[in-house]
C-alpha positions as CSV (number, residue, x, y, z in Angstrom):
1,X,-2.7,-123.6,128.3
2,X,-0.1,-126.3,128.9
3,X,3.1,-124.7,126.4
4,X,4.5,-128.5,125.3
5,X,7.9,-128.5,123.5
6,X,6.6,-128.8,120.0
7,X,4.5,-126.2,120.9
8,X,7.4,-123.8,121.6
9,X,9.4,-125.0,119.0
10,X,7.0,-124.1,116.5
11,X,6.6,-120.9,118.0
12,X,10.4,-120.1,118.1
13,X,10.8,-121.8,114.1
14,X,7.9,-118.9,112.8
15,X,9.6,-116.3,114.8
16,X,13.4,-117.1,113.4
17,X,11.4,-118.1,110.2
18,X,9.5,-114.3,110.3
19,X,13.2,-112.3,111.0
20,X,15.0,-114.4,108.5
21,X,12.1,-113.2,105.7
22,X,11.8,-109.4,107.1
23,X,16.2,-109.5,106.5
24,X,16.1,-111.5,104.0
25,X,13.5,-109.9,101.5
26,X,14.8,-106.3,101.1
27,X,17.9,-108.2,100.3
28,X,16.9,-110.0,97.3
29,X,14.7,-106.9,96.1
30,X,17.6,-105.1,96.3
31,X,20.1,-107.4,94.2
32,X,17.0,-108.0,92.0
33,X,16.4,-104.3,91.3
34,X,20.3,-103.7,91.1
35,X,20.5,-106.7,88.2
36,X,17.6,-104.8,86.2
37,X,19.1,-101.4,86.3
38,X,22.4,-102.8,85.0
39,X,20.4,-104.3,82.5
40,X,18.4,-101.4,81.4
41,X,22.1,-99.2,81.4
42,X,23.4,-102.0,79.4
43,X,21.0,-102.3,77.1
44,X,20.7,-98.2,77.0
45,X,24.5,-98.5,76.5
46,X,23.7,-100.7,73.2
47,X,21.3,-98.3,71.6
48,X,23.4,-95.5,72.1
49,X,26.3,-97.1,70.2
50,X,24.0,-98.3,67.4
51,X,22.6,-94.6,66.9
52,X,26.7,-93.4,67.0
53,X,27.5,-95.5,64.6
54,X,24.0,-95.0,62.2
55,X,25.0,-91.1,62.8
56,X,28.4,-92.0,61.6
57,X,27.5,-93.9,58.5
58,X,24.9,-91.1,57.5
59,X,27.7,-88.9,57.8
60,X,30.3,-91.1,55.9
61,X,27.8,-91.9,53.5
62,X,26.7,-88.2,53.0
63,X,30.0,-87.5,52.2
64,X,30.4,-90.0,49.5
65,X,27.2,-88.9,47.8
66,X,28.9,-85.1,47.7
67,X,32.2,-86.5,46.1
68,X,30.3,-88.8,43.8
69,X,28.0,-85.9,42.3
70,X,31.3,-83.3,42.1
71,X,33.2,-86.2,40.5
72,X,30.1,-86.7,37.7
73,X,30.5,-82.8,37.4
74,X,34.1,-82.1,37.2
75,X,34.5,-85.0,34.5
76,X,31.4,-83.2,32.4
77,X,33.2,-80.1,32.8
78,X,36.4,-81.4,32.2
79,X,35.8,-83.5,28.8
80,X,34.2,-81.3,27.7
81,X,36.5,-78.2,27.8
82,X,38.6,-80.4,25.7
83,X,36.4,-81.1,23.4
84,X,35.2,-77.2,22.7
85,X,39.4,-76.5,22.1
86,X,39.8,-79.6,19.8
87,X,36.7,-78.6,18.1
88,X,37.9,-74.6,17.9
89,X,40.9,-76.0,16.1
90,X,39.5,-77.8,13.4
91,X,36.3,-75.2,12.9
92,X,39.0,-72.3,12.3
93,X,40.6,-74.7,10.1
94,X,37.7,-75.2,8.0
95,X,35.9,-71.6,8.2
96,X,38.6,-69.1,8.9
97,X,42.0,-70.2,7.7
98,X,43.0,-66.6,8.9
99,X,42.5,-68.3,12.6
100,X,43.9,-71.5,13.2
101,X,47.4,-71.1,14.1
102,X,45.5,-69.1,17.2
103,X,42.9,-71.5,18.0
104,X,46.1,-74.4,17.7
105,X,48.5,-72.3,20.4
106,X,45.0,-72.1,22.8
107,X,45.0,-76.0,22.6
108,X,48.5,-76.5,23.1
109,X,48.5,-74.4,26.2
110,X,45.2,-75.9,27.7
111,X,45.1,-80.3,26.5
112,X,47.9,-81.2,28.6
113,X,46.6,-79.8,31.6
114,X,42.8,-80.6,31.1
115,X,44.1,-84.4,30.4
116,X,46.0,-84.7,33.0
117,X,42.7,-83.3,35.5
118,X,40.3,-85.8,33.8
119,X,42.8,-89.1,34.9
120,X,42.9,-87.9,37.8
121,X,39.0,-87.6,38.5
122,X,39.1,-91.0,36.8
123,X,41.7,-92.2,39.2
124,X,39.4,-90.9,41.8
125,X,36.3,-92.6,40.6
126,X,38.1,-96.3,41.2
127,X,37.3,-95.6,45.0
128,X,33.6,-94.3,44.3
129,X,32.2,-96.8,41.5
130,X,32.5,-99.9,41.0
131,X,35.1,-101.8,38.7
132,X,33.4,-102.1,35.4
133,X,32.7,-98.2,34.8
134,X,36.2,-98.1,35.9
135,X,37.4,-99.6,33.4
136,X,34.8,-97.9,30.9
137,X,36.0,-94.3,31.8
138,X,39.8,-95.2,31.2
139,X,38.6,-97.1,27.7
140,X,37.3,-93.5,26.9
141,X,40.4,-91.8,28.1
142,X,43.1,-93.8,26.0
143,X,41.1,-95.0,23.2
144,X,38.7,-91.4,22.8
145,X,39.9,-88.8,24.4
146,X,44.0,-89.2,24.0
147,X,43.3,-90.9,20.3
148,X,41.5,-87.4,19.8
149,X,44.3,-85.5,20.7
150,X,46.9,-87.6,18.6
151,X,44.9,-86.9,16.0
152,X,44.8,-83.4,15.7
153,X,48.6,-82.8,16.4
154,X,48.8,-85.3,13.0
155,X,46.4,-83.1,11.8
156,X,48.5,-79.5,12.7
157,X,51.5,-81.1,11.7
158,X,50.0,-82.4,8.3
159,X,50.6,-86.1,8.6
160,X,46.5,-86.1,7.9
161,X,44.3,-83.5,5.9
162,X,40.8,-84.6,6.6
163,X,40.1,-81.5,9.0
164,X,36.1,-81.8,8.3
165,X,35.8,-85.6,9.0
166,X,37.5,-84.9,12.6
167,X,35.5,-81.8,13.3
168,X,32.4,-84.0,12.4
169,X,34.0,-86.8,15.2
170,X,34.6,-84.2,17.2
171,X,30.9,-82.5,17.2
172,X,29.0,-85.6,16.8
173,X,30.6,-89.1,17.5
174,X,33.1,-88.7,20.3
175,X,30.2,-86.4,22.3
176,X,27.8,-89.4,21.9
177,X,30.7,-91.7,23.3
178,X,31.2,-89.2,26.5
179,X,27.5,-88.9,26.9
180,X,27.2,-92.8,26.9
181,X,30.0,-93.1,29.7
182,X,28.7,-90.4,31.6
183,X,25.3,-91.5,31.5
184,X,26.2,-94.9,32.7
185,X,27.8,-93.2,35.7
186,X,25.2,-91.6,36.6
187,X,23.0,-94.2,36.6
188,X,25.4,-96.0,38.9
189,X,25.9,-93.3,41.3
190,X,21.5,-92.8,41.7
191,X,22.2,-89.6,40.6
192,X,19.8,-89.4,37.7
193,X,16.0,-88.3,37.9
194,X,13.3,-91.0,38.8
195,X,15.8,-93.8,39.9
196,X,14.3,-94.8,43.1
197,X,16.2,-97.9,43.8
198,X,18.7,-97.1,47.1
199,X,22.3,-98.6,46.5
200,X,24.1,-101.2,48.7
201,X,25.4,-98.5,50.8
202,X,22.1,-97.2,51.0
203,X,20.6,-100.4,51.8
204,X,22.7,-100.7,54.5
205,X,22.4,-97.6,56.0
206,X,18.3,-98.3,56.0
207,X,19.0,-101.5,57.5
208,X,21.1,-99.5,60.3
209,X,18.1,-97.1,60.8
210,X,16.0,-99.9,61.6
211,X,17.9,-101.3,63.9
212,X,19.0,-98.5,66.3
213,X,15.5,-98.0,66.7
């Protein structure tokens, strides 16, 4: 076999070409392998960031739902409290003239305080509904409930004598007025029976869930 020099240049080209590929090979499987890895812990990284900050907004969102339900409850309680001492006063009035001075010094002791707890829930519902009810709870408070309370001081004071018509407003129309208000915030807040459609927040937070799947 005569070895020409092509013949041995081939041979010595597939040899270097042979070692290049054995060195050369693992190399690349390595960086390749390396790239995907930093790729899986990146995208790993992502998920994990999206479920801390779904977890977080459940949590923040649970938390609103708590203050919004105690808010609908403390103003229920609260109005109404006044409302049973305003309507002791003019009752006592009517039925037990014997009464009234007592049931008058039990309503001077308790309205300013009660009053001053319901503006504050109703300061506190500007952060957890939107403007317009807002607006519709503090109507209630000057116009209603402190227009109530000027007039039964005129009342005690006798600046006004109707004592039956106010009981009457008292037991009937400004409880219908409350109710309306009331009702209207719960609607707002979901908190009401059978109202299946989720809130902004809510919608969100679905949207959220999806996505950190």
């Amino acid at each position: 076999m005569i070895l020409t020099p092509e013949f041995l240049q081939n041979v010595i080209l597939l040899v270097l070409t042979g070692a290049f590929t054995g060195l050369l090979a693992p190399y690349i499987l390595k960086k390749v392998d390396e790239r995907k890895s930093r790729e899986l812990a990146r995208l790993d990284e992502d998920r994990h960031q999206r479920q801390k900050q779904f977890e977080a907004d459940l949590a923040r969102q649970g938390k609103i739902i708590d203050s919004q339900a105690l808010l609908l409850d403390t103003l229920s309680n609260l109005v109404w409290k006044f409302q049973l001492n305003a309507i002791d006063v003019s009752y006592y009035h009517i039925n037990a003239p014997s009464l009234p001075d007592q049931a008058a010094t039990r309503y001077e002791e308790n309205a300013g305080d009660t009053l001053a707890k319901i503006r504050a829930e109703i300061s506190k519902s500007l952060r957890l509904t939107s403007r317009n009810l807002y607006d519709a709870l503090i109507a209630l408070y000057y116009k209603d409930l402190l227009g109530a309370d000027l007039r039964l001081r005129n009342l005690v004071e006798g600046k006004e004598s109707d004592w039956r018509d106010f009981n009457s407003y008292m037991v009937h129309k400004l409880p219908a007025k409350v109710d309306g208000v009331l009702d209207q915030l719960a609607c707002e807040l979901r908190l009401k029976p059978g109202n299946s459609e989720n809130s902004p927040s809510e919608q969100r937070l679905d949207g959220a869930a999806r996505g950190s799947r």
